[in-house]
C-alpha positions as CSV (number, residue, x, y, z in Angstrom):
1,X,34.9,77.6,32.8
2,X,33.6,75.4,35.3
3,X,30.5,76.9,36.0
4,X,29.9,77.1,32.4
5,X,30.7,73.2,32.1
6,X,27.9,72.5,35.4
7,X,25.0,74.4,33.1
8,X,25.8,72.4,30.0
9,X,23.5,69.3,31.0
10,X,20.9,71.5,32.2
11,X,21.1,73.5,29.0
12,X,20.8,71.0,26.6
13,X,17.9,69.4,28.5
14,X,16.2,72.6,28.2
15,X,16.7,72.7,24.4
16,X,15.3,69.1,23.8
17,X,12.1,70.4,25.8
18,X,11.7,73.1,23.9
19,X,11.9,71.1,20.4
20,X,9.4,68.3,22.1
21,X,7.0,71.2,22.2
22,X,8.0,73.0,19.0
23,X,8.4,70.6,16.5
24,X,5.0,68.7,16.2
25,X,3.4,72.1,15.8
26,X,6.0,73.2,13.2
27,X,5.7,69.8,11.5
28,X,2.1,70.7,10.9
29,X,-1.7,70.7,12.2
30,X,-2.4,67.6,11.0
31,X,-1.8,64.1,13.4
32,X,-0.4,61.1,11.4
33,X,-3.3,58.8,9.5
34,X,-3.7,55.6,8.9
35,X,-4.6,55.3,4.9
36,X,-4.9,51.7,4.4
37,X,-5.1,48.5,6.0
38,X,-4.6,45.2,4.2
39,X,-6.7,42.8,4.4
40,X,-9.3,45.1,4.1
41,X,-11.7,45.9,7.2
42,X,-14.5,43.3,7.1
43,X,-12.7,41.1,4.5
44,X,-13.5,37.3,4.2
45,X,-12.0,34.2,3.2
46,X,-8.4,35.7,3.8
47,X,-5.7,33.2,2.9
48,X,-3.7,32.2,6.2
49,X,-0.4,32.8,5.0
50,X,-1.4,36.7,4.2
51,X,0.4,39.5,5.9
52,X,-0.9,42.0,7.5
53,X,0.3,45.8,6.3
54,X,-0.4,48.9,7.0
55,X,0.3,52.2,5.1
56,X,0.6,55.5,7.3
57,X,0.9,58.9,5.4
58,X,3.5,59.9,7.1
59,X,7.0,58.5,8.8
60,X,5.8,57.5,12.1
61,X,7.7,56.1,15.7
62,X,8.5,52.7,15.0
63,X,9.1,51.9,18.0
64,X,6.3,53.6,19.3
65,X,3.9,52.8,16.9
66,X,5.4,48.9,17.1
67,X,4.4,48.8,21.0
68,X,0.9,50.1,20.4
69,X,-0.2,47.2,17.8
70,X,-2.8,44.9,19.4
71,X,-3.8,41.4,17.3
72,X,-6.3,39.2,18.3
73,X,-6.1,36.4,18.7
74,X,-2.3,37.1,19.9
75,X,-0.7,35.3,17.1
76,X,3.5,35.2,16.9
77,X,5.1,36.9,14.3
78,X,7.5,39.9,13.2
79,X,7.0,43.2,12.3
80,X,9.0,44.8,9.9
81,X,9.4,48.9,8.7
82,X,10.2,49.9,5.5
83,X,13.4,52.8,5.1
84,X,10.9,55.4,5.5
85,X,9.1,54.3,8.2
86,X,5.6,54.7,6.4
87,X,4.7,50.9,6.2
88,X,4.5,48.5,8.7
89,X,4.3,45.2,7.5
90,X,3.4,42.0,10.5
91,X,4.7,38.7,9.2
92,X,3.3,35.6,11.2
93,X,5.5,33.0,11.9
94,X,3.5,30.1,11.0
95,X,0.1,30.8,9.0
96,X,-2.8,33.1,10.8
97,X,-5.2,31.0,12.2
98,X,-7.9,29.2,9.3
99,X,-11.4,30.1,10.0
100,X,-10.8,32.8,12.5
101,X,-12.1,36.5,13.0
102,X,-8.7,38.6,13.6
103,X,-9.2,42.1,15.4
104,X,-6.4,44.0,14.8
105,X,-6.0,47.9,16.7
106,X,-3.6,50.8,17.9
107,X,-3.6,52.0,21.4
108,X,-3.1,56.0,22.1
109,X,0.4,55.1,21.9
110,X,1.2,55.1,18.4
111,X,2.7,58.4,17.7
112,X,4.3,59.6,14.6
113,X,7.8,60.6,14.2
114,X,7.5,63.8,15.4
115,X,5.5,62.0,18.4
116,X,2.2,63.7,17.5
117,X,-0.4,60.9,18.4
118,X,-2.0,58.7,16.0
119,X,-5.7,59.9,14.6
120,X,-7.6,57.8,16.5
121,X,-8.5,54.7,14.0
122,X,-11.7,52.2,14.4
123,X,-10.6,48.5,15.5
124,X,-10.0,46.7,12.0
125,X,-11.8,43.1,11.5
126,X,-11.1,40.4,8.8
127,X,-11.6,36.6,8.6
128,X,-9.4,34.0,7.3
129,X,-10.6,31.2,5.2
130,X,-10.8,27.8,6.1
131,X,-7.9,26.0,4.1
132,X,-8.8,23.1,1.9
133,X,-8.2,19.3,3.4
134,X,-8.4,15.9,1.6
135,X,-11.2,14.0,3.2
136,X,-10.5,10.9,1.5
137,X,-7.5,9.0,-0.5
138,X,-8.4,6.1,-2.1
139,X,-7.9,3.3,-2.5
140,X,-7.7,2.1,0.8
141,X,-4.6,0.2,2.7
142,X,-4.5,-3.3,0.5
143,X,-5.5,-5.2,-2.2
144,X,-5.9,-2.6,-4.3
145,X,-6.9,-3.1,-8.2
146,X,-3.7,-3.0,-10.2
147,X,-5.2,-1.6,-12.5
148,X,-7.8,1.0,-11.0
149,X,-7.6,4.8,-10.4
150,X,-7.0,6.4,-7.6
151,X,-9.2,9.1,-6.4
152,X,-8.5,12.2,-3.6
153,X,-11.2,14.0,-2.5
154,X,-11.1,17.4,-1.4
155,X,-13.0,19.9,1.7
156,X,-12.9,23.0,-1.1
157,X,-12.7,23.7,-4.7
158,X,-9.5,23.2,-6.0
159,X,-9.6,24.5,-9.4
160,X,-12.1,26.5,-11.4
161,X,-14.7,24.7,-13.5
162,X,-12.8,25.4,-16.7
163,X,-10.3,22.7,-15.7
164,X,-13.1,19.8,-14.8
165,X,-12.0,17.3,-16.7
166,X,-8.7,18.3,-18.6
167,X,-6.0,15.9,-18.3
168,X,-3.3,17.4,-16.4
169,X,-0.3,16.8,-13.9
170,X,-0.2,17.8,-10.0
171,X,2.8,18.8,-9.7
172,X,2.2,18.6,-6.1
173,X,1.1,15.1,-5.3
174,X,4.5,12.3,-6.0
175,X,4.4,8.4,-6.0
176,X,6.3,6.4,-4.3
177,X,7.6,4.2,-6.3
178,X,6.7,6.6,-8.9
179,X,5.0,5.2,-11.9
180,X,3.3,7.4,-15.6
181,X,0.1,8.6,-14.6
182,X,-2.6,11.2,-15.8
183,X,-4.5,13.4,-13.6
184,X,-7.9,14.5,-14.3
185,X,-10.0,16.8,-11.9
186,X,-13.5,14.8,-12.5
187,X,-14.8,17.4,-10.4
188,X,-13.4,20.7,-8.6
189,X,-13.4,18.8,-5.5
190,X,-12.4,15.3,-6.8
191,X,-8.7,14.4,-8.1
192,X,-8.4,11.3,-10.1
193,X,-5.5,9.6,-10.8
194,X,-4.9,7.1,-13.9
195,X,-1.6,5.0,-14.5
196,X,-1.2,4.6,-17.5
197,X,0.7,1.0,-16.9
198,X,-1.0,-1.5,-14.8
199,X,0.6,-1.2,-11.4
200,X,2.9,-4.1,-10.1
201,X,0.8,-6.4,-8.1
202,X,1.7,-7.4,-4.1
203,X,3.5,-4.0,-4.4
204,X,2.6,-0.8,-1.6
205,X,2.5,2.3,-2.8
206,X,2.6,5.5,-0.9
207,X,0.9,8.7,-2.1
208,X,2.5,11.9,-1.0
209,X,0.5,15.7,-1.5
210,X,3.0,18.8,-0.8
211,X,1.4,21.8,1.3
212,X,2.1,23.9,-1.0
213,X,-0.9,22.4,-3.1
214,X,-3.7,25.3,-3.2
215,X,-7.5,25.6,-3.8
216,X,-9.5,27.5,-6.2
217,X,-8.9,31.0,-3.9
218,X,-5.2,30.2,-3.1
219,X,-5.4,28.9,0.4
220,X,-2.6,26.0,0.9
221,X,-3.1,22.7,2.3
222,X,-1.0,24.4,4.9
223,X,0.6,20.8,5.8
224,X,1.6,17.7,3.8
225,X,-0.6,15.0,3.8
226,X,0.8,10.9,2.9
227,X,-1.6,7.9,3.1
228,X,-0.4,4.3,1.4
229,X,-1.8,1.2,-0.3
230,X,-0.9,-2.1,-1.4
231,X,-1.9,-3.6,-5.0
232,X,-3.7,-6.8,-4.5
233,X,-2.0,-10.5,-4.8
234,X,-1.5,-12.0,-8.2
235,X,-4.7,-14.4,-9.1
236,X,-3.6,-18.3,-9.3
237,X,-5.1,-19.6,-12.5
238,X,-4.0,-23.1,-13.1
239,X,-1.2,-25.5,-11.3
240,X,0.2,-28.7,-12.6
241,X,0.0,-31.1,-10.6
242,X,-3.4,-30.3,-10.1
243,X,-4.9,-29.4,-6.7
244,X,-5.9,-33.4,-4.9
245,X,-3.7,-35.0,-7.5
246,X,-2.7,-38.5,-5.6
247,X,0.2,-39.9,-7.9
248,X,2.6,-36.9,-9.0
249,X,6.1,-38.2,-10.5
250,X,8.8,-37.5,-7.6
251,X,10.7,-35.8,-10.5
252,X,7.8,-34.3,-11.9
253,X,8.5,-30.0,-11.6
254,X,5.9,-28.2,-9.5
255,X,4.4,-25.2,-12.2
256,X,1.7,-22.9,-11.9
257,X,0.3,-19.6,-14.0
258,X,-0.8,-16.5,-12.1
259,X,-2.5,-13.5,-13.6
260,X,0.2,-10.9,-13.8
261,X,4.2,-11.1,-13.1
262,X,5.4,-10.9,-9.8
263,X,8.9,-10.2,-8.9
264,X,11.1,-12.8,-7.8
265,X,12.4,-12.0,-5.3
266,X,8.6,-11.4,-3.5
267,X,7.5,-14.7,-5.2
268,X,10.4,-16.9,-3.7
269,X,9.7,-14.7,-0.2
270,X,5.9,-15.7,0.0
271,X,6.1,-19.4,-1.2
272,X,5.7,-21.9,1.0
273,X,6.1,-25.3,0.9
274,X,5.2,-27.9,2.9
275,X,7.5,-30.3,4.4
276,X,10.2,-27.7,3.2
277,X,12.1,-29.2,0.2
278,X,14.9,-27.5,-1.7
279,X,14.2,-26.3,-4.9
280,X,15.1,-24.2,-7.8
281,X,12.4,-21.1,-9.3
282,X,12.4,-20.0,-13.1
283,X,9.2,-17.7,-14.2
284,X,8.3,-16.5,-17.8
285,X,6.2,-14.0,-18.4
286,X,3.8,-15.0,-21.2
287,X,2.6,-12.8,-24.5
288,X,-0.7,-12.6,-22.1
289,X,1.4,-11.1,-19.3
290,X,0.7,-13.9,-17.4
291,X,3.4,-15.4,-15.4
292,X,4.7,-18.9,-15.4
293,X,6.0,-20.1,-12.6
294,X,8.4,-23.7,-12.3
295,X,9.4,-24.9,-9.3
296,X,11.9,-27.6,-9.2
297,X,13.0,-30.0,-6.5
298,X,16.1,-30.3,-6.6
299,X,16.5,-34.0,-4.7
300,X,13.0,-34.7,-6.1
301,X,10.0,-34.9,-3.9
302,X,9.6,-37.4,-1.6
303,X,7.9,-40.8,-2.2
304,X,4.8,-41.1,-0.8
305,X,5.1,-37.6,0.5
306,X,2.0,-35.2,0.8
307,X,2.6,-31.6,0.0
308,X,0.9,-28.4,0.6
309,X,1.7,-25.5,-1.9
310,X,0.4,-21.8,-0.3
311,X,1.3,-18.4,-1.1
312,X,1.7,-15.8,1.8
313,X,1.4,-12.7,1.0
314,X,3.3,-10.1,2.5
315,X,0.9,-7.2,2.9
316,X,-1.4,-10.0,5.0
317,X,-4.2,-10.7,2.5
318,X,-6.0,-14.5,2.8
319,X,-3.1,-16.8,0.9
320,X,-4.2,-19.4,-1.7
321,X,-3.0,-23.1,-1.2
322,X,-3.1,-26.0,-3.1
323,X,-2.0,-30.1,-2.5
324,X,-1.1,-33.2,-4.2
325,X,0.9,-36.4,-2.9
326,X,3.8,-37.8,-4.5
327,X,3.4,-41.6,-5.7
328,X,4.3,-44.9,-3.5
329,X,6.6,-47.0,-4.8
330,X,5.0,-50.3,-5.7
331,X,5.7,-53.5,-3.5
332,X,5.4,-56.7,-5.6
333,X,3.6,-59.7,-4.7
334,X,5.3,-62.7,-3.7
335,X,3.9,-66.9,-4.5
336,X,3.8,-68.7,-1.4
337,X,5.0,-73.0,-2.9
338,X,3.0,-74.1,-5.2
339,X,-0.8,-74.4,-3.9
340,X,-2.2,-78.0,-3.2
341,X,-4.4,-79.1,-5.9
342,X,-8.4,-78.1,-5.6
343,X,-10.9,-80.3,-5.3
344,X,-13.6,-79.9,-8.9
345,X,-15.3,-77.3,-8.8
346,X,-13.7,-75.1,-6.1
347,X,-10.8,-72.9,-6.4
348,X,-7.6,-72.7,-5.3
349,X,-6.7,-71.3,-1.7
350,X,-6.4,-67.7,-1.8
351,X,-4.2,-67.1,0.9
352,X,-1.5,-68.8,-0.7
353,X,-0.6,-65.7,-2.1
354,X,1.1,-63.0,-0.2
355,X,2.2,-59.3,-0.5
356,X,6.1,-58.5,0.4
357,X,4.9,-57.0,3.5
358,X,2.8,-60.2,4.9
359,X,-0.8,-58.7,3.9
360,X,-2.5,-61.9,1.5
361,X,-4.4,-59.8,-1.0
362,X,-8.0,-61.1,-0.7
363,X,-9.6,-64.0,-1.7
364,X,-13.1,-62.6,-3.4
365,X,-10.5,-59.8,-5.0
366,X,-8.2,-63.0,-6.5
367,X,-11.5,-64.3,-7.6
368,X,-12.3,-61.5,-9.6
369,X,-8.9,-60.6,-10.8
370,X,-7.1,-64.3,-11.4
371,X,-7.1,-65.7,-15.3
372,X,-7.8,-69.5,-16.0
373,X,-5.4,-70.2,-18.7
374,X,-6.5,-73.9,-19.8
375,X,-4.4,-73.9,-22.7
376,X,-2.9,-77.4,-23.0
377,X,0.1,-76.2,-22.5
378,X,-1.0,-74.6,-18.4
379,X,-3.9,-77.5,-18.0
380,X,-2.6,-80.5,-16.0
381,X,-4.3,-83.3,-14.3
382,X,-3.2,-84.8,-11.2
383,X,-2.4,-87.8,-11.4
384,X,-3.4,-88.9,-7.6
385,X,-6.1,-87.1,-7.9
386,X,-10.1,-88.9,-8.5
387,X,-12.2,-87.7,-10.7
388,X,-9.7,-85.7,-12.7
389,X,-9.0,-82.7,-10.4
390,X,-7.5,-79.7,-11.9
391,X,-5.3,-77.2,-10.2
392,X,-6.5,-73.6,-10.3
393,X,-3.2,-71.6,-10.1
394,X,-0.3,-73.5,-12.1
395,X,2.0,-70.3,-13.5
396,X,2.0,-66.8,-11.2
397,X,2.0,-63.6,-13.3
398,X,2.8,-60.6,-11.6
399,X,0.4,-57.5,-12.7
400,X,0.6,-53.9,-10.9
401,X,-2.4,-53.7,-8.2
402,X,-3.6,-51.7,-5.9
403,X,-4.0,-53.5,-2.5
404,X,-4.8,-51.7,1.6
405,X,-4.8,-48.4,-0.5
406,X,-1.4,-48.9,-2.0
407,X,0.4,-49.5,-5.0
408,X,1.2,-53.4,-4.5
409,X,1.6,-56.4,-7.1
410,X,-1.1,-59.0,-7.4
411,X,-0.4,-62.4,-9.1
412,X,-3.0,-64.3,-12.0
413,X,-3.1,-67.5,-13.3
């Protein structure tokens, strides 16, 4: 028995031998064949995400056959037999290469199940198509029309020519923040994109197209692609106070009307006034769709106070500005005692009458401004005087004035 048990190895060793040998010739004259290849030998304009398969006639090694694949350019993937070991499908793990001539090939090692060699098969050459890219997104970063279309143009044709200019959606391409549009292809290269609603102004909007998006043949973007924009600044139409106005009210509320309605919170974020003054911010949008805008002080503006309005913008874009100065208070005139009495035909000494603040308000300006009042009732003579002088200035009325570019008092006769 133990002899027997030493010869067992050998025995068996011998037998698999023997069926090596045997088998492929019992199996048949014929060596396995490769009947089809896909993509086809000398194909063009393959998509990138195709696999490559191939279709034997009969159940071959697969790991064998496996080792004795050759791809070129070496590209990383997985290959994958079906149950009966007739098809042999590679699955790259990204995309084949765009625009590239692949050689694909088995080496003598490929054998079939049996291990009969693999009739000898002519390398296998295909080319991939070059995927489609957006060479332009427009508009462009900022102030953008609110209410113009935006455009993407495309490297390829993305749809056939039956579909130029039939409103549609893209499913692919989103909005963010997303707003109704319709999408028309004015071209097969050329996407554009109508809101339907005028977009909000000062606002940035990013446009956002899938990779899954394909061309006219099926070739994917392969990769997303994202740009952004920002809708221009609201237009200022009108303010009130006007811009250079010298005497505004202190109590007098601040408005102005811009073009479209902006949201509060951006409006009270860009306005800027200066000296800084607490206020309060009401807006109405008008039947227009204009916006009006009141701005309140809250303490009032100061006196005398010049103020500079500007908006500033928060996607950068030049700001608009506008200025008016609050009104002085007005310092009265004061009558210095009674002037002395004028000799005939000469008036009465100017600087006898004085502003509050010491400064005489000007003798040539009294000259043109005072009153002679000779009513019997104001016309005196004096009696120490020869010749019958009169005196120029015998009642002081006080009359707003404007003296050393301020609002003063001045005094008449």
């Amino acid at each position: 028995m133990d002899d027997r048990a030493r010869r067992m190895p050998g025995f068996v060793l011998l037998v698999g031998l023997a069926l090596r040998l045997v088998l492929p010739i019992l199996s048949g004259p014929d060596a396995p064949r490769l009947l089809e290849v896909r993509p086809a030998p000398d194909s063009s304009d393959v998509l990138p995400r195709s696999q490559i398969v191939f279709n034997f006639d009969r159940p071959m090694n697969r790991d064998a056959t496996r080792n004795a694949l050759l791809i070129k350019p070496q590209t990383a993937g997985d290959l994958v037999w079906d149950d009966d070991a007739r098809v042999l499908t590679f699955q790259p793990s990204n995309t084949l290469v765009p625009n590239v001539t692949y050689t694909v090939e088995f080496t003598a090692g490929a054998l079939g199940r049996w291990w009969r060699p693999l009739e000898a098969v002519a390398p296998i050459r295909f080319r991939t198509a070059d995927i489609p890219t957006v060479l332009g997104a427009y508009p462009a970063e900022r102030a953008a029309d609110a209410n113009g279309a935006i455009a993407l143009v495309f490297s390829q044709p993305m749809v056939p020519n039956e579909r130029i200019g039939q409103p549609t959606t893209v499913e692919a391409l989103t909005f963010d923040p997303p707003f109704a549009r319709t999408d028309i292809w004015a071209s097969a290269n050329t996407l554009i994109v109508q809101p339907q609603q005028r977009l909000a102004p000062a606002t940035r909007y990013r446009g956002m197209l899938d990779a899954s998006l394909t061309d006219a043949r099926g070739a994917d973007l392969g990769k997303p692609f994202s740009w952004s924009f920002t809708t221009a600044w609201p237009r200022l139409l009108n303010t009130a106070p006007a811009d250079g106005d010298r005497y505004v009210a202190p109590r007098r509320p601040l408005t102005f009307t811009l073009d479209q309605p902006l949201d509060l919170t951006q409006l009270q974020a860009s306005l800027n006034i200066s000296p800084t003054v607490e206020r309060d911010i009401t807006t109405l949008t008008l039947p227009d769709n204009t916006q009006l805008v009141t701005v309140t002080p809250r303490l009032g503006w100061d006196v005398g106070r010049f103020y500079r309005i500007s908006f500033r913008p928060l996607d950068g874009s030049l700001p608009s500005d506008f200025s008016f100065t609050v009104a002085a208070r007005p310092a009265p005139c004061r009558a210095l005692p009674r002037p002395k009495p004028a000799a005939r035909g000469r008036s009465a000494d100017s600087s006898a009458l004085q502003h509050t603040n010491g400064r005489g308000c000007g003798a040539r300006w009294l000259e043109r401004r005072a009153t002679r009042r000779r009513s019997n009732r104001h016309r005196q003579r004096d009696r120490g005087a020869p010749g019958g002088r009169t005196t120029s200035f015998h009642h002081i009325h006080l009359h707003t004035c404007r003296c050393d570019g301020r609002s003063q008092r001045r005094a008449t006769q």
